[in-house]
N, C-alpha and C positions, 0 to 999 in steps of 0.2 A: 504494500500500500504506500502511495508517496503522502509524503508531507506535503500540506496546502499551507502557506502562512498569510492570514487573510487578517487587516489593521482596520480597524474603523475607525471614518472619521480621520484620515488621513489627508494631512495639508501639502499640496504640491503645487507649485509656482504661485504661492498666495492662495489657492485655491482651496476649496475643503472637499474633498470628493468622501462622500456617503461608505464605499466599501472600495479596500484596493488590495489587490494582491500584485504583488512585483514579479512573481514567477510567472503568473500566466499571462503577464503586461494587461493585466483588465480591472478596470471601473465601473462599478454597479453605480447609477444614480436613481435614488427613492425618490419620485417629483411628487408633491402635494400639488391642489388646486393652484396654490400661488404663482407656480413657472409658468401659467398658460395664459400672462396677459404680457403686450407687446415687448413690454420693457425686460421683462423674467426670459421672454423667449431669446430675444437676443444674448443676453447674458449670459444665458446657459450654454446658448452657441458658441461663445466667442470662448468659456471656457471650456468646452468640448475640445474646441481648437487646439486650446493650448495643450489641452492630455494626450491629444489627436500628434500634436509636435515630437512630443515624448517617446510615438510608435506605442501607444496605450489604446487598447478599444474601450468607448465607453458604452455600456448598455443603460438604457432609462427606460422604470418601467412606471406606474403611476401607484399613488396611495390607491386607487381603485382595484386596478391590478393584484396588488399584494392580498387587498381584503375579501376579493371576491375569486382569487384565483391562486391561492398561497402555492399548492401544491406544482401548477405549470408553469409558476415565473421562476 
């Protein structure tokens, strides 16, 4: 069995990413209601970007998601 070493809440280029593992270069982001209005959507973008820089994938999934879907997110 491998070892996963999985940090929460992990700060990277100023940034706070929700879940990171460095082995598997991925980023989990938990979006609440709040990221889906203009200003949250760009933001998230642009730090997308920068994890995106890194050679990191970022996954986003929604607080809807998690609560109504735990088992297939």
């Amino acid at each position: 069995m491998r070892k996963v070493i999985l940090f929460i809440a992990m700060s990277l280029d100023g940034y706070i990413a929700d879940f990171y593992c460095s082995k598997a270069k991925l980023i989990i982001e938990i979006d609440g209601s709040q990221h889906f209005d203009d200003e949250n959507i760009e933001s998230d973008a642009q730090r997308t970007g920068q994890f995106e820089l890194r050679d990191l994938k970022v996954i986003r999934f929604t607080n809807i998601d998690i609560n109504t879907n735990f088992k297939g997110v």
